[in-house]
Structures are given as structure tokens and as C-alpha cells.
C-alpha positions in Angstrom: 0.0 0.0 0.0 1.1 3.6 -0.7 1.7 6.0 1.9 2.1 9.1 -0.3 0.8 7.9 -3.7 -3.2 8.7 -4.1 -5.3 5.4 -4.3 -2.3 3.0 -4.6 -0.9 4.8 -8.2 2.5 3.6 -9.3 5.2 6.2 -9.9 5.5 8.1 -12.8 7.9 10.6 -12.4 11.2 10.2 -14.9 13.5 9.9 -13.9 15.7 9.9 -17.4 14.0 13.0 -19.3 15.8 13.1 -23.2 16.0 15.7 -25.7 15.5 13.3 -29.3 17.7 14.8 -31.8 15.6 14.9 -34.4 18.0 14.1 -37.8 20.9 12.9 -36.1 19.9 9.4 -35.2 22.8 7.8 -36.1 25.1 10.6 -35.3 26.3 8.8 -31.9 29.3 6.2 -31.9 29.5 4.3 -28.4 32.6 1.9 -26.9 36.2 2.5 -26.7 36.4 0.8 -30.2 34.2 2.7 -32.4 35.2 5.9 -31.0 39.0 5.4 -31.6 38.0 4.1 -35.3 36.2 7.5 -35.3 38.6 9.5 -34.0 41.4 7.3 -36.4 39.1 8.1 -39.5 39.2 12.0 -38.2 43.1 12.6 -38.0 43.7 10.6 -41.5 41.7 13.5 -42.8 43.6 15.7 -41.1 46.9 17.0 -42.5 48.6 18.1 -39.1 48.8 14.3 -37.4 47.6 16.3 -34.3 44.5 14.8 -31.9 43.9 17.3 -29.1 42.1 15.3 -26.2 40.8 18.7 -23.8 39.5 17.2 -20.6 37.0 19.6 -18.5 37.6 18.7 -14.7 37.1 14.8 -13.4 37.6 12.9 -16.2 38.9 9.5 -15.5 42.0 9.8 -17.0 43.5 6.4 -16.6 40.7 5.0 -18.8 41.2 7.3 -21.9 44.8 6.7 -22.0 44.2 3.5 -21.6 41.9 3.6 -24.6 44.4 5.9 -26.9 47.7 3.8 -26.0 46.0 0.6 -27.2 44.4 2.4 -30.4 47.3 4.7 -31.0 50.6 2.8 -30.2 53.1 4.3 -32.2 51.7 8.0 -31.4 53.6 10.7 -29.3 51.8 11.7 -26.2 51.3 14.9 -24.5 50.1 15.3 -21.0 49.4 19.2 -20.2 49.1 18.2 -16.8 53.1 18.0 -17.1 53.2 21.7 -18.2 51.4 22.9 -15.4 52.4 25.2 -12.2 53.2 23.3 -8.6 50.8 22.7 -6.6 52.6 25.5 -4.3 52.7 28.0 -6.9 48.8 27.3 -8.1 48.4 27.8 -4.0 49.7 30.9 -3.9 47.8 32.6 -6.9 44.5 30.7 -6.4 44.7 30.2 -2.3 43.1 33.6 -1.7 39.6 32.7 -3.7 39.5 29.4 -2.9 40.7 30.4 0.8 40.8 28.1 4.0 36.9 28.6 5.3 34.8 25.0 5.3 32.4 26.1 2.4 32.9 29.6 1.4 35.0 31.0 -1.2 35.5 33.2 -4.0 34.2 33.2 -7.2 37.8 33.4 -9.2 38.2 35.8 -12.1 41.2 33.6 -13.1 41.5 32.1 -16.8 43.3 28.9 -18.1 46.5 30.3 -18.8 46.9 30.7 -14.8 47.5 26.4 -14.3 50.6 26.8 -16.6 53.8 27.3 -15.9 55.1 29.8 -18.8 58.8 28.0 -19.2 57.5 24.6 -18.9 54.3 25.6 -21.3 56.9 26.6 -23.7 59.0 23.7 -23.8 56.3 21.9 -25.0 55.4 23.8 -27.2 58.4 23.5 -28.9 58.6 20.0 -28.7 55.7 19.2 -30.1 56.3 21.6 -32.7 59.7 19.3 -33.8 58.0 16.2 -33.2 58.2 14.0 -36.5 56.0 11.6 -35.4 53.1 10.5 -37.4 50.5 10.9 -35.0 50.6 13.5 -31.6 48.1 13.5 -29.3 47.4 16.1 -26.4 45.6 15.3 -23.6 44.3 16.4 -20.6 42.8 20.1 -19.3 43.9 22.7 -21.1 45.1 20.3 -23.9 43.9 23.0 -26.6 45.7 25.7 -24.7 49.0 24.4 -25.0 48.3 24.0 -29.3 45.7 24.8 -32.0 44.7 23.1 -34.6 44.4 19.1 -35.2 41.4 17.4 -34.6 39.9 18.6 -31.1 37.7 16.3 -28.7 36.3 17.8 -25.9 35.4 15.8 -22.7 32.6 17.3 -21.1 31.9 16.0 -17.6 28.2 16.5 -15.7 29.1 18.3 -12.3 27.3 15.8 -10.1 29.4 13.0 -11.3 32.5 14.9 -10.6 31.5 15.5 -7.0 30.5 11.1 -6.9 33.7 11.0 -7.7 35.1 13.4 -5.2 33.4 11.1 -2.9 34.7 8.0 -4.0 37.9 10.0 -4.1 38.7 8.9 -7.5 39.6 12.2 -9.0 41.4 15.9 -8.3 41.1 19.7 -8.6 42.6 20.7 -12.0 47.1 21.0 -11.1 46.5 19.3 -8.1 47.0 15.3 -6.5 44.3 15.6 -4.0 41.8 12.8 -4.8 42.1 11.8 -0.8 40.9 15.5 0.4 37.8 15.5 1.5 35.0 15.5 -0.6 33.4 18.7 0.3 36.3 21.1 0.2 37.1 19.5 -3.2 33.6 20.4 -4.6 34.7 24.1 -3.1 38.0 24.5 -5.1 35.8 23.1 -8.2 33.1 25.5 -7.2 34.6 28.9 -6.9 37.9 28.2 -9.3 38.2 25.3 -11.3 34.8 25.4 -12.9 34.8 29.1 -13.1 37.9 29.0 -15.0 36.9 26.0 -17.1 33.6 27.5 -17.8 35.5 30.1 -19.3 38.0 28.5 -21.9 34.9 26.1 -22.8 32.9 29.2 -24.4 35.9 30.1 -26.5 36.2 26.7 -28.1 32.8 26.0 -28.9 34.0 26.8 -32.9 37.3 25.1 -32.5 35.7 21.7 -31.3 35.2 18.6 -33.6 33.8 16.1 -31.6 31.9 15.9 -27.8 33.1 12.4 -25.9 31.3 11.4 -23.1 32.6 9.9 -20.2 30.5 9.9 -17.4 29.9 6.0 -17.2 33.0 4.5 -17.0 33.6 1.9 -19.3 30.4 3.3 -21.4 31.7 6.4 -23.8 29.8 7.8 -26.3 31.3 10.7 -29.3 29.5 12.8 -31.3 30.4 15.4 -34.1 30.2 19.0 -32.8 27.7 19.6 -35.5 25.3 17.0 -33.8 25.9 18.3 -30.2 24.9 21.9 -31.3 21.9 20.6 -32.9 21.0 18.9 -29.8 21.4 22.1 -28.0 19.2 24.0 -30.7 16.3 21.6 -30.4 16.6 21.8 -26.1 16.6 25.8 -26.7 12.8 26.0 -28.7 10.7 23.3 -27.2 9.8 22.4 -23.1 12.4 20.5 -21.8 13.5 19.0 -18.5 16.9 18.8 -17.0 18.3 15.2 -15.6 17.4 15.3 -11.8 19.3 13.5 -9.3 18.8 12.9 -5.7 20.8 12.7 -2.4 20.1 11.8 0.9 20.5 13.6 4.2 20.8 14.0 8.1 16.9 14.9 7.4 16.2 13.0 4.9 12.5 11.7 4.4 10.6 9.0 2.5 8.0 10.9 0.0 10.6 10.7 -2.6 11.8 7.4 -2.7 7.9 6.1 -3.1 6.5 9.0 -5.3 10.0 9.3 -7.5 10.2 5.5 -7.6 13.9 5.6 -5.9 16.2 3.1 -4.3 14.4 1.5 -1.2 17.5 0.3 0.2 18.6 3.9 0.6 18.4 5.4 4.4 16.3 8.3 3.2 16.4 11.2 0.5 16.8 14.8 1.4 17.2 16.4 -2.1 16.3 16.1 -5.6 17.7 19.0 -7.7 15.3 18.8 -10.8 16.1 22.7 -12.1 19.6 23.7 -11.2 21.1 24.1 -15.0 24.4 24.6 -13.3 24.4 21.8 -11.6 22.2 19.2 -13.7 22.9 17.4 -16.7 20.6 17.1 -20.0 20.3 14.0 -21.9 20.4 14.6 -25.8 19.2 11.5 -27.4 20.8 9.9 -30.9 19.0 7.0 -31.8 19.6 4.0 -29.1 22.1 6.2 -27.6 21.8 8.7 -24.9 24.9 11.4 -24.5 25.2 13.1 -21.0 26.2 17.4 -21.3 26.3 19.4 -18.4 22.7 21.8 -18.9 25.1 24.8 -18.2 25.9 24.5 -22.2 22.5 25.2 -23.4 22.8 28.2 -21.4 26.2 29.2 -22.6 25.4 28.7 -26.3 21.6 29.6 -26.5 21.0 32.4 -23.8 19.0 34.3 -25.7 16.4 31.6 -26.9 16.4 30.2 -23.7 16.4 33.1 -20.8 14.9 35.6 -23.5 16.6 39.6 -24.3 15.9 40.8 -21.3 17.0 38.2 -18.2 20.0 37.7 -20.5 21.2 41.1 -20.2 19.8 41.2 -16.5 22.2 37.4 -15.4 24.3 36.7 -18.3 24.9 33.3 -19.3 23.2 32.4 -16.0 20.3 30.3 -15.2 18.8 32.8 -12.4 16.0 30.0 -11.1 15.8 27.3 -9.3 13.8 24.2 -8.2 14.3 21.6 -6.4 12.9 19.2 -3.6 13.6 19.0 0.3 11.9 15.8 1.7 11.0 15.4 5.3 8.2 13.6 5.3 8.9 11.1 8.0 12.2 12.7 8.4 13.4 15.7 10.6 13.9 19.2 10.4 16.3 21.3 8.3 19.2 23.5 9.4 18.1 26.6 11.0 19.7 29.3 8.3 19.6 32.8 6.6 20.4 33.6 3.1 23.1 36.7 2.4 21.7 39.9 1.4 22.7 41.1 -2.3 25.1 43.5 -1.1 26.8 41.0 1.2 26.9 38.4 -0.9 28.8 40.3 -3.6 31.2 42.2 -1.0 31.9 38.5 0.4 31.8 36.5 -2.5 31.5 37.8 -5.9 28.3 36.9 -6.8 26.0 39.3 -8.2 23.1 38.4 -6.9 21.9 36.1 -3.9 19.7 33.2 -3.0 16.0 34.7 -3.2 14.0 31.7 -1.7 10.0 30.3 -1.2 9.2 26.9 0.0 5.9 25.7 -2.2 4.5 22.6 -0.1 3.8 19.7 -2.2 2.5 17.7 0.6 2.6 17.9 4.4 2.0 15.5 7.6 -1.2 17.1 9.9 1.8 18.3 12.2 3.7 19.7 9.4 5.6 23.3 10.2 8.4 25.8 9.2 10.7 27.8 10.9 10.7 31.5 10.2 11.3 34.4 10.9 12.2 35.9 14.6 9.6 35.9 17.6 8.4 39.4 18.9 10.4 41.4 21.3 13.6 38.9 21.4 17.0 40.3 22.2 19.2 40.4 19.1 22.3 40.6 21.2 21.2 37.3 23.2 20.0 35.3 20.7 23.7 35.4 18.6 24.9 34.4 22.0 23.0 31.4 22.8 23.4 30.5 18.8 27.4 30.3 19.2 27.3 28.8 23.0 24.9 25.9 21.5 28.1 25.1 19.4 29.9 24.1 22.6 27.1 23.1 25.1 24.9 21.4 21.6 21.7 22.9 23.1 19.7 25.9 21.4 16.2 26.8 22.4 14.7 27.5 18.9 11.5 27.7 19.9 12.5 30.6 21.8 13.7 32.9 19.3 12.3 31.9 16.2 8.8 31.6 14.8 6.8 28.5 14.4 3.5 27.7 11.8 1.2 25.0 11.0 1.6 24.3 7.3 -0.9 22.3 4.7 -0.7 21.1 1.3 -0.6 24.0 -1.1 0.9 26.4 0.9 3.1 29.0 -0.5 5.8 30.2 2.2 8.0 33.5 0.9 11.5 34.0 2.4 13.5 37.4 1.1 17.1 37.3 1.8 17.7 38.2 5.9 14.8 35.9 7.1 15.4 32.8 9.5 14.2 29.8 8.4 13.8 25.9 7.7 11.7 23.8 6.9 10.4 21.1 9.9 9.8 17.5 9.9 6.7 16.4 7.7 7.0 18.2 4.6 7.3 17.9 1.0 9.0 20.8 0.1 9.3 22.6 -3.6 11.6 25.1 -3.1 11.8 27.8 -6.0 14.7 30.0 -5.9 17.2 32.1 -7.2 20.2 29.8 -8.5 22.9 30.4 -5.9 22.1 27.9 -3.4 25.7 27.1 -2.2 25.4 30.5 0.1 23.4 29.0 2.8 24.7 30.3 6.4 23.3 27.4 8.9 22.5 29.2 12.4 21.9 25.9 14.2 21.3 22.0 13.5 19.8 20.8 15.9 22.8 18.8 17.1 23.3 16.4 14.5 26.6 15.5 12.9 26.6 14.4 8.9 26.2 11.2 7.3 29.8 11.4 7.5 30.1 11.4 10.9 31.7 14.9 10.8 29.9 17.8 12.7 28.0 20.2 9.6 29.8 23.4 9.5 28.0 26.3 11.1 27.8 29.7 10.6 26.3 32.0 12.8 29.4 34.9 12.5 28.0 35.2 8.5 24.0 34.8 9.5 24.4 37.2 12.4 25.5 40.4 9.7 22.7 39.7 7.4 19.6 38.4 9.6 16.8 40.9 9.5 15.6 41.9 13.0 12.4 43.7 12.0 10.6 40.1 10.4 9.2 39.0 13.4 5.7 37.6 14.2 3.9 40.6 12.4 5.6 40.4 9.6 5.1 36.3 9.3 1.8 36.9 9.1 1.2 39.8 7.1 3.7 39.0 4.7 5.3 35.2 5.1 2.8 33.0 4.3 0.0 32.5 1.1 0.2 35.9 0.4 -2.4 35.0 -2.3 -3.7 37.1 -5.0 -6.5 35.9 -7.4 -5.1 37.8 -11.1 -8.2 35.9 -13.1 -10.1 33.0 -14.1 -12.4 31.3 -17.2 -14.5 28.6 -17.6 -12.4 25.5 -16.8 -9.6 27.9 -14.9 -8.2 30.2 -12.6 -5.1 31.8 -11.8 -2.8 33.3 -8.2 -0.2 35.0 -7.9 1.4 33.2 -4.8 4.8 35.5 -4.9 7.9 35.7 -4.5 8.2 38.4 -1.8 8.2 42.5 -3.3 12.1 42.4 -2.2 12.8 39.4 -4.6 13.0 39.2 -8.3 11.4 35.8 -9.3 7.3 35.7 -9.9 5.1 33.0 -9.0 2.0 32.1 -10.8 -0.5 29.0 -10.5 -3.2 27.7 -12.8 -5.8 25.2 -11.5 -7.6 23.9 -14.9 -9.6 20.8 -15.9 -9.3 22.0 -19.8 -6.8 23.6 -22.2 -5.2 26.8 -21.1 -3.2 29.4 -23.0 0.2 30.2 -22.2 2.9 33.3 -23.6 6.3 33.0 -22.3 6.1 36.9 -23.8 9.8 36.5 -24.2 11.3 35.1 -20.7 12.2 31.9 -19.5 9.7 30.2 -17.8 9.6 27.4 -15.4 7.2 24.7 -13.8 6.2 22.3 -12.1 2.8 20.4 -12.1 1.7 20.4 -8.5 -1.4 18.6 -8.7 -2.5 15.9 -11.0 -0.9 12.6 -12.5 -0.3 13.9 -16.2 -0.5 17.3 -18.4 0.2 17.8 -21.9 2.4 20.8 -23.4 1.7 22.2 -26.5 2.7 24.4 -29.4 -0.5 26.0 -31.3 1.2 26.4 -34.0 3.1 23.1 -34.2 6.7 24.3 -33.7 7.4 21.5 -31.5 6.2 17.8 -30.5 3.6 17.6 -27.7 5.3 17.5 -24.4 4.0 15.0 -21.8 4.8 16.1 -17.8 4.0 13.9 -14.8 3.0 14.9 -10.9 6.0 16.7 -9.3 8.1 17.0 -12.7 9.9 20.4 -13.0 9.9 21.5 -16.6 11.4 24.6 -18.5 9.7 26.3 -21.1 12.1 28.5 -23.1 11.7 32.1 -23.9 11.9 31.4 -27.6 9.1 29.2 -27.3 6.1 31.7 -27.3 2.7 30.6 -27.0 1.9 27.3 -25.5 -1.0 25.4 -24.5 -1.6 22.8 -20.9 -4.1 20.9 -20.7 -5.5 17.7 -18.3 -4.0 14.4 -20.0 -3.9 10.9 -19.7 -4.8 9.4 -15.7 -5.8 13.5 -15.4 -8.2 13.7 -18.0 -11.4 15.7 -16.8 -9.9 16.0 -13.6 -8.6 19.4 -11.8 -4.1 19.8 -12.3 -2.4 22.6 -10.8 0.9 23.8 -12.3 3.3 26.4 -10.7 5.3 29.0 -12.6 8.4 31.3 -12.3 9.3 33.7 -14.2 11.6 36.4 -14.0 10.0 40.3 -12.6 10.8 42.7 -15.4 
């Protein structure tokens, strides 16, 4: 029997979402074999006997030399990781932004050139320049740094496999041996430099590159030519799509997830799903049988306009500014106790240029369901921050105390600005829609616990106590925390709220109840949702510029600027029924 599943349903949520590649079926080689016969086939054509192998951070690169010395015996190989700085030297110039604190850094402004060491980078220059050989191959980051031309691979590598592989401590930051340092400050030297500066050099090669290899299932590679990766990124960039979610569990973990998202039962619990973090998720472009991993971050980097619209790309960038994803507690416990930087702080402290705007949208609750937030009436700043850092030593905090407590249900919409306490408690299902910079999360207390690690979960009250915002106490809770509801209009068949965000943030919130077809305008600005009620909804272009789109319960989906008008509507299981979708867009 289902606990959290209406009327004993089975899952439906996909786990596996694809973009088909419509054209390019048989664009994709897969195996060690095929793709060194491609690659073979690519450098006979090529007059300069040169194969440039550039490797963006966690590759495993045992396995591809492995794979090139048994195709390519005879060839002349080039490591750049042998023209690169010591590890003291990279230290001393990149120390300062990735620094010594637990989590924080800063976000580098650093470029490739800073791994190499200028006497050694021109030694090899020269040597491969003299080289008679038949065949020279250079591998490894910043591969296509070191020379141009020849026949250029890139190995892309999806960011959440990197950091399994930190864990498993099978891989390093980029000019450094340190597969054995712990996992988390590894993600933090990949987080605020090497990615940064990877990102970087990727967006200048996009028109240099001749193939995409990925290998992010070992033993399981898979090429394609550029051309058929850029289509792949076309098609994402004017039809709905959904980024590759993945899960993880927690101190807090709950259960909703592993029975609604059909996950591993064996598992303790699960605490997160990221299902809209482009950063962070993958996106599966499918080729026929074949299905090639990218890092979602691409589509972003070559199609900003299509996909964020004119005017949030020249507000972010070639940044994704929102941000879903899923904290589980139902039959689990309760979050961190935390605050979010202000804007000005966070870009003072750590480059970024804008900060984690936050709401928690509950997809389902426990009758004794709750969040944290805000600050109780009339408490003493002063003695609060002191009981916060003595609960460090003595492992005690009254929270209940100092910090506001409410009932919450199904459906509820709760709005947290930057400056306001909060966390989620045990019991709830939690959508959280954001702004994209979730890594700047200062935990005020954690009840205690320690980390599935074993290790104590950093805290940081001297950070939370220079942005919390006094004045949201009880009052404000009420008059401006929670379902602060508006009804904008309605039809036969349907009805629309605006649920937020807060005034002080910049995302919008919108939902639609409908048992028919409704009309949708992206009116030129990335769009995304999630259907929060309801088994199945179908997506759909009016005009026919793309396929019909099918979304299941709890599936976040992104609906590109380019895209225009677009119909929802009831499908499947839903059919005459009422379905619910949320939506953010960007304020303008």
C-alpha cells in the first residue's frame, strides 16, 4: 500500500528526461572501439597528425589513456598536466579565492592560462612543434591551450558526477593530487575556481571543437560530431524540456521521494532532488539507441537568448537565475536553521551578483507539518547570537525561543526574502523555487546532529548574524510570510494566483488550477514549472513548432523564452480532472 501515492498509483515521475535529436539518429558512436575508429578516420583527414584530447575537470584519465595507447601505439603523447604550475605556486595565486573557510569561497576571475607554468608551457610547445611523429596526441585540461589546430575532442563532464567521484575519491582539482581530500572542500575548489575558470575556456572553443566524448559511465563512452551536439542544443533551446534530476540523501532525509520518484528503497532516506539547477544538472540529448550526458550549463552558454529571453540575459548573463528543487522530510526531521546573504553582502563576500532569493511551495505535508521562520516578537538580538554560538559548545539551542513556528498544509506558498530565519520542519514535502545560488546557505543551528559522514555540519552564525533581518518578526510572518495570495483571473475551466515571490525578490510566482486547455505566452522570458497537482499534463505548441510534451505529478519543466505561445491541458490518468501547475518567471 502507498503511503504518499493517491489510491495505490504507481510512480510516474522520470526519472531519465531526453532531448530526441531529431536528424541525427545515427550521429552517436558508443565503446572505446568505435570511438578510436572514429577518431582514427578523423586525424587521416587531417593534414597536421595532431589529436587534441581537452578534458574539463574529473575525467577519469586512466581509462582514456588507456583507450588511446591501445588504439594509438606508435603515437607521441602529450600530457598538459606535465606543463602545469606546482601545486605550491597554483596555492599561492588561487589560495586567496578558494581560501581556508569549510564552504565559502570566491568566485575566481582567473583564466586557463593561470595552471601553466610559462617555461614549462613553452618547452612543450616546442617540442611538439619538432616532433616528426606520425600521430601526436594532447591530452588532458587545457590540452587546446597548449596547441591549436588538429582534430579537437572535448570531454565534457556533468558536475554531479565529478563531485561522486570526489566522494569516492577517485579524481582531483585541476594541477593538483588531491583525490584523498575531503569530498566537500574538493567540490569548493571546483566550485569557486576550477569550474569558473573551465567555464571560461569552454565558451571560447565551442567553434574550435570537432567532436563531444562522453565519459561519465566509465567503461560506457559515447562521441559525437560537434555539429550533432549543437543541434542537440538547438532543439533543447525551442521546445519544453526537463533537465536530468538527481537525488541525495540527508541528516533529514524523508521518505515521499523514494515512493512517489520511484527511488532506491534500500537507501536510508532522501533529502534532495535537484530537478532545475542548469548549473548543476545534466541534459540528456538523445541519438538513436544512444543517450549522450552534457552538463545543462551548455545550453545556457550557447543559447542564452532563446532560452532566458533579451531581457533576463542582459539582466544574469549566461546564468540560469532560477531554481527548483525538492527538500523531503516527510517522515524525516527538520532542516538546518539558516539565513540567506543579502545582495550587497553576498557580492562584498563573494562575488556573486546576486543572492539566493527563496520560497518553499509545499507539495504535501503531515497534519503536524511546520516551518521555521522568521524571529519571535520582542527577542533580544544581542542574546539570541549568544545562545546561537554557545549551542556550538554546550549542543543545546532553544529554537522555539527565538524563532517563529507555523502549521503548514498542502498547497501552501511560504516566501523568504534574503535576511529571514528559516527551515523547513519534519513532515514536509517541500518545492523550493529560488534564485540559483544555493551554495550560500549560512546554517544558524542544526539541531545537534553531525553528517552522514560522521563529521559535525559546519555552522555559521558569525555570517548569518551580519545579514539576519531583526524587524521580520511575528507581524511580519503573518502579514507578509505566508499565502500571500492574489487571485489575477479565471475562465470557464480555470483560474489563476499570484502566490509571490516576496516584493524584495525578483522571481514571480503564478499558479493555474484547470480541468481544460489553457493558454500560455512565455512573452519572451524563461519560464519554469512544475505540475503540483494531478498525474499527467500535456504541453503544447498552437502552431506546431514542437512535439507535444507530456509532464507527470511533481516533474519540473522549462519552457524556453523562444518558445512563445503554448498550450496545458489535463492528460492521460488526469483527463477531466482538476491539475495545478506552478510558474516562475523572471519580474521585469
Amino acid at each position: 500500500m502507498n503511503k504518499y501515492l493517491a489510491k495505490d498509483l504507481k510512480p510516474n515521475y522520470d526519472k531519465y528526461p531526453v532531448v530526441e535529436v531529431p536528424g541525427y539518429e545515427e550521429a552517436c558512436v558508443a565503446g572505446w572501439p568505435a570511438v578510436m575508429s572514429a577518431l582514427a578516420q578523423a586525424v587521416r583527414a587531417e593534414k597536421d597528425g595532431l589529436l587534441v584530447l581537452e578534458c574539463y575537470q574529473g575525467v577519469h584519465d586512466a581509462e582514456v589513456l588507456k583507450a588511446l595507447g591501445e588504439a594509438f601505439p606508435e603515437a607521441a603523447l602529450y600530457l598538459s598536466a606535465d606543463a602545469m604550475k606546482s601545486e605550491k605556486e597554483l596555492w599561492d595565486i588561487l589560495g586567496p579565492d578558494i581560501t581556508d573557510d569549510e564552504i565559502f569561497g570566491y568566485l575566481t576571475r582567473q583564466t586557463i592560462g593561470v595552471y601553466f607554468d610559462p617555461d614549462k608551457l613553452a618547452r612543450m610547445r616546442e617540442k611538439i612543434g619538432q616532433d616528426t611523429h606520425r600521430l601526436r596526441i594532447v591530452y588532458g585540461v587545457g590540452a587546446s591551450y597548449i596547441v591549436s589546430g588538429g582534430v579537437l575532442v572535448y570531454l565534457d563532464m556533468a558536475r554531479w558526477e565529478i563531485q561522486m567521484r570526489f566522494r569516492r575519491s577517485e579524481v582531483s582539482n585541476v594541477g593538483f593530487r588531491n583525490s584523498d581530500k575531503r569530498a566537500g572542500l574538493q567540490y569548493k575548489q571546483a566550485f569557486f575556481v576550477d569550474w569558473r575558470v573551465l567555464d571560461r575556456w569552454k565558451k571560447q572553443l565551442w567553434k574550435r571543437m570537432d567532436f563531444i566524448l562522453d565519459t561519465n559511465v566509465p567503461g560506457s563512452p559515447k562521441m559525437i560530431p560537434a555539429e550533432a551536439f549543437f543541434a542537440g542544443l538547438a532543439e533543447a533551446a525551442r521546445r519544453p524540456f526537463r533537465v536530468v534530476p538527481y537525488f541525495d540523501p540527508g541528516v533529514w532525509g524523508g521518505q515521499w521521494m523514494k515512493e512517489v520518484c520511484d527511488l532506491d528503497k534500500d537507501k536510508v532516506n532522501f533529502a534532495w532532488c535537484f530537478d532545475c539547477v542548469p548549473e548543476e544538472n545534466s541534459l540528456f540529448l538523445q541519438f538513436g539507441p544512444h543517450r549522450v550526458e552534457i552538463p545543462s550549463i551548455d545550453l545556457v552558454f550557447t543559447h542564452p537568448v532563446e532560452l532566458l529571453g533579451p531581457n533576463v540575459y542582459g539582466r544574469f548573463g549566461d546564468e540560469f537565475p532560477i531554481r527548483f528543487d525538492f527538500l523531503d522530510t516527510m517522515g524525516g526531521g527538520n532542516l538546518s536553521l539558516q539565513v540567506h546573504p543579502l545582495i550587497e553582502y553576498i557580492q562584498e563576500k563573494f562575488g556573486m551578483h546576486y543572492t539566493q532569493e527563496e520560497s518553499y511551495y509545499i507539495l504535501d505535508a503531515t497534519p503536524e507539518a511546520s516551518v521555521y521562520l522568521g524571529v519571535k516578537s520582542g527577542i533580544d538580538p544581542d542574546e539570541m547570537i549568544a545562545d546561537l554560538r554557545r549551542a556550538q559548545q554546550t549542543g543545546s539551542f532553544d529554537a522555539s525561543r527565538y524563532v517563529g513556528n507555523y502549521p503548514v498544509k498542502k498547497h501552501d506558498h511560504v516566501l523568504i526574502p534574503p535576511g529571514t530565519i528559516h527551515c523547513s520542519g519534519a513532515g514536509s514535502m517541500v518545492l523550493e523555487i529560488s534564485a540559483t545560488p544555493y551554495i550560500f546557505t549560512f546554517k544558524l543551528w542544526d539541531w545537534g546532529r553531525v553528517g552522514l559522514d560522521g563529521r559535525p555540519r559546519p555552522i555559521n552564525v558569525e555570517h548569518g548574524k551580519n545579514v539576519i533581518q531583526w524587524e521580520r518578526d511575528e507581524n511580519w510572518v503573518k502579514r507578509e510570510g505566508i499565502n500571500d495570495i492574489t487571485p489575477i483571473a479565471e475562465g470557464e475551466g480555470w483560474r489563476e494566483e499570484k502566490t509571490g515571490l516576496h516584493e524584495r525578490e525578483f522571481i514571480e510566482t503564478r499558479r493555474h488550477w484547470f480541468t481544460g486547455k489553457v493558454h500560455f505566452q512565455t512573452q519572451g522570458s524563461v519560464q519554469v514549472m512544475n505540475l503540483v497537482e494531478g498525474r499527467e499534463a500535456l504541453v503544447e505548441s498552437p502552431t506546431g513548432a514542437f512535439r507535444p510534451y507530456v509532464v507527470h505529478y511533481a516533474e519540473t519543466f522549462i519552457i524556453p523564452a523562444a518558445v512563445g505561445e503554448y498550450t496545458i491541458r489535463p492528460y492521460g490518468e488526469s483527463e477531466g480532472q482538476e491539475i495545478a501547475t506552478i510558474k516562475a518567471s523572471i519580474r521585469k
